[in-house]
N, C-alpha and C positions, 0 to 999 in steps of 0.2 A: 597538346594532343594527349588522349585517356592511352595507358598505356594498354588498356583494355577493351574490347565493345562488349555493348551492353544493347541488347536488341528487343523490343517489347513486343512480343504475339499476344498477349492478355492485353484485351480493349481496359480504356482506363476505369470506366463504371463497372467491367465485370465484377468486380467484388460486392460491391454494392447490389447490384442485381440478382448474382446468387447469393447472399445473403438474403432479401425479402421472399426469394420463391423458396430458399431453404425452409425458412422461420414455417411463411405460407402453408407450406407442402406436411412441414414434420409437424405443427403444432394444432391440424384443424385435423388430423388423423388420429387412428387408436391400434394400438398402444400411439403415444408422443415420441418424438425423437428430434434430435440434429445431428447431423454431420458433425465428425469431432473437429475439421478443421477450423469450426470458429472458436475455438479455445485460444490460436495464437496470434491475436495482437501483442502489444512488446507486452505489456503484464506477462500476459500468458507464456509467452516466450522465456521471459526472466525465472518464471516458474517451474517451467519445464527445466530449464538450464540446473533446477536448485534439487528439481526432481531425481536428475540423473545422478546427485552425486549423495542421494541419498543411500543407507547401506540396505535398503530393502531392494531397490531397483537397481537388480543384476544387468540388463539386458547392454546398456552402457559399455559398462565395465568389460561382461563377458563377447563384445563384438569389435571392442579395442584389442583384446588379449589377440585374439583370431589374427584381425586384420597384422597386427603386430610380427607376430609368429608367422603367416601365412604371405605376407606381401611379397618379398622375394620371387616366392613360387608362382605367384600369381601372372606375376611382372614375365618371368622366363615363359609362363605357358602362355600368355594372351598374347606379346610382344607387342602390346596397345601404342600407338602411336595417337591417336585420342582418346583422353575418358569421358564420360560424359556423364555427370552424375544426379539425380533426378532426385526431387526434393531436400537441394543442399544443403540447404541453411547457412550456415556457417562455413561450412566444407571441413571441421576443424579436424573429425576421424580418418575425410581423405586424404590431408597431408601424407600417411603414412605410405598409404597407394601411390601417391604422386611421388614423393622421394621414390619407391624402389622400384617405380617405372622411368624413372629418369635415367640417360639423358634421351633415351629411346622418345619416350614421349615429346608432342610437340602442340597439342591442344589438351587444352580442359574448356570442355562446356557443361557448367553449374547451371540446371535448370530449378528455379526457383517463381513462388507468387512473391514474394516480398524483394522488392529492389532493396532494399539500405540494406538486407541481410546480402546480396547478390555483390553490391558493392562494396561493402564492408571485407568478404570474402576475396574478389579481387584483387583490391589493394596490394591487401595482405601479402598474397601469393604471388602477383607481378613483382613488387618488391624481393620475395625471397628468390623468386625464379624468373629473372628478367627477360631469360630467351623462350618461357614459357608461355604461348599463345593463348591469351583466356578469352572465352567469346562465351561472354551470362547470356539467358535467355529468360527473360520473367513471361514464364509462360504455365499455365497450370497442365503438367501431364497427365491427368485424365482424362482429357477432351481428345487426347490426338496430338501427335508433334510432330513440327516437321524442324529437321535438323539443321546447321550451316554447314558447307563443302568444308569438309576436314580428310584430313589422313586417315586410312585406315592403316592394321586395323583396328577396328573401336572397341572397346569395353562401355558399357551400359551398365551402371553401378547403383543399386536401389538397396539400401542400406537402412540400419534403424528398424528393421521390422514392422517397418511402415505398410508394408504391403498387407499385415492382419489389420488393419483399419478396414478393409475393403471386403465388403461381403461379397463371397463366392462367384457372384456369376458379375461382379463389378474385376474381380480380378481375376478372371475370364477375357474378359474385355482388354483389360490391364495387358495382361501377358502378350494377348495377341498383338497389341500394337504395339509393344515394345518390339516383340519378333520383325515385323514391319520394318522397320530401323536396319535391322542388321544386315550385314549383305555375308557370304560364307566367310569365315575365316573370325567372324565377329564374337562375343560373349556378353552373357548376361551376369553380371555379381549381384548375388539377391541376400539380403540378411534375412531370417525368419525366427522367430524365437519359437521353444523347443518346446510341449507337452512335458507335463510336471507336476508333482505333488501341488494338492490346492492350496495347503498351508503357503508356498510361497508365492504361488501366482498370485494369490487373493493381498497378499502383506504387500507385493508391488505395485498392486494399483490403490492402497488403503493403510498408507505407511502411518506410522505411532506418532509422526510431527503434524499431520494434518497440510502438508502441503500438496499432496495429489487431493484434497477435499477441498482446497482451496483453488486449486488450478481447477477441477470441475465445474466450481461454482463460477469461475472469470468469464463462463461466454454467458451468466445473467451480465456481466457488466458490458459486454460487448455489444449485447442487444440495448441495453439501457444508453449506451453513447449514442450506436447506429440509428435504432431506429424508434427510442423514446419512448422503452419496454419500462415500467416501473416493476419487473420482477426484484423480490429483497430476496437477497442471497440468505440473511435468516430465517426464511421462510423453508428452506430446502436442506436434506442432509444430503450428504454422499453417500454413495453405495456402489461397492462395486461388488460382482456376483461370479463365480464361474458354472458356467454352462455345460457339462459335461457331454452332453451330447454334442453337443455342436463343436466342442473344444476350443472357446473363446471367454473371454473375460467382455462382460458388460459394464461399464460404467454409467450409471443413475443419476438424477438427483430425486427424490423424496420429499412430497408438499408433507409438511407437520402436520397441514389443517384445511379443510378445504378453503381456499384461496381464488380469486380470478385477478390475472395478467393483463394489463391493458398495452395495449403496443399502440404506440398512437401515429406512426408513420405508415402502419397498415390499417389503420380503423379499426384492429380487431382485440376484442375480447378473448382470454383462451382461461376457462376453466377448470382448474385439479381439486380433485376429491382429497381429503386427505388420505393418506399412505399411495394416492399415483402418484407413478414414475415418468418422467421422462427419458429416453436412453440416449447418453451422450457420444458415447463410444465402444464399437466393437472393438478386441485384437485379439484375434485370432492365434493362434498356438497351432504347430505344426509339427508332423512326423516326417522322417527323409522318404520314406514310399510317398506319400501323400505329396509332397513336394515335388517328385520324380512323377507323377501321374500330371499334375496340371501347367508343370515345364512340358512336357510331349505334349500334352492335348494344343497347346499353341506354337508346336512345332519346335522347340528347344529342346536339347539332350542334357542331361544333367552328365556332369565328366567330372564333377571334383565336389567334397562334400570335405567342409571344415569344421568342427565344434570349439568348444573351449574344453578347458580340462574339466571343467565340474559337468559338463556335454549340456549342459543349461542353452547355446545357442547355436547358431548354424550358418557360415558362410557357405551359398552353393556358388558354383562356376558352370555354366550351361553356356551350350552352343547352339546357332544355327544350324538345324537339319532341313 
């Protein structure tokens, strides 16, 4: 018997499916774009993993520092008897949350699209915590989710600053159904990375080893597995840009020369001029008012506001109002 469950609400072609309406949708449009989450199959995953421990790319670093310093407190003010942690991956930075909610705690639910990472993660933590209840969900939480009967009360942990992926009125959407989730007494831990000189935001998405150019260019390989894209990845540069108005960092790739894409699982042809862009990813950068305005607009109070010392990032702790 698994010492853990593992419960699937993502039908097994969903990935598949949004994938050809992604491509579909971003690539017959203007400006071009994808969704960044087709960057991580295991390449892209390996990549990102190499990303983090590079010294240009703080956000890592300064959201362990946080959690590190800050978990105690966290653990006394929630009194979480479930967490529930959405876009796991690994779960590796919530170890830290989980030790110093223990022994109070008695579920962890790691909501994840990739089982081996879900699994992987499990193992793990049933091992180190054997009276710890893990119940994975491979479910994509932007559709909606619905939770398993656990204890309250819950913590709701969305970590990684994964929530600037999400344009504005997507985490709009976002917030609200996470709110949904909660019942009183419940919290939200949100990571967000911090507004900051462009010098560095620009050097974290466009480091000097070329591996964030190399992680950009991994969803040509993605489409080229799936769905029998012959895009060459030396056809494209990286670029990543900051948007000052918008206060988000865009991620590019850049045809050399005018070029056409043949995708041969969709029938389609996709055309670039030389110097179009494609945009692979937004991430947004955030201020604590700004943050405190779109916690309220979906009914969460902001109550505890954490940085690092260099204030480069930001654990908030919000509640259900």
């Amino acid at each position: 018997m698994s010492p853990f469950l593992l419960t699937r609400t993502l039908p097994e072609d969903a990935t598949g499916a949004d994938l050809r309406a992604d491509v579909l949708h971003g690539l017959t449009r203007t400006p071009k774009d994808l969704p960044p989450k087709w960057f991580y199959d295991a390449r892209g995953s390996e990549l990102f993993e190499e990303i983090t421990r590079l010294p240009e790319y703080y956000p890592t670093r300064a959201e362990r520092e946080i959690l590190i310093a800050r978990a105690a407190r966290i653990a006394e003010v929630t009194r979480a008897r479930t967490l529930v942690e959405l876009g796991s991956g690994s779960s590796e930075k919530t170890r830290h949350l989980i030790e110093a909610l223990l022994p109070g705690l008695e579920s962890y639910v790691p909501v994840d699209v990739s089982e081996s990472a879900l699994r992987g993660a499990a193992e793990t933590l049933t091992a180190e915590h054997p009276r710890l209840q893990v119940h994975a969900l491979i479910a994509d939480f932007t559709r909606g989710l619905a939770l398993p009967g656990t204890p309250g009360p819950r913590l709701v942990a969305f970590l990684g600053g994964t929530i600037g992926n999400l344009l504005p009125e997507q985490r709009t959407l976002f917030l609200r159904s996470v709110r949904s989730l909660l019942a009183p007494g419940d919290a939200l831990l949100l990571g967000t990375d911090l507004v900051k000189d462009e010098r560095t935001l620009v050097a974290a998405y466009d480091d000097a080893a070329g591996v964030t150019a190399a992680f950009n260019k991994n969803v040509l390989a993605v489409l080229a597995r799936e769905l029998g894209a012959d895009a060459d990845p030396d056809d494209f540069d990286h670029v990543a840009v900051w948007d000052r108005e918008k206060e988000w960092i865009e991620m590019r790739l850049r045809a050399r020369e005018n070029l056409t894409v043949k995708i041969r699982e969709l029938d389609l042809a996709v055309t670039f001029e030389a110097g179009e862009e494609m945009r692979t990813e937004v991430s947004a950068k955030f201020r604590q008012e700004g943050v405190r305005r779109e916690l309220a607009a979906a009914g969460l109070e902001l109550a505890h506001w954490w940085t690092d010392v260099e204030g480069r990032f930001a654990l908030s702790l919000s509640t259900a109002v």
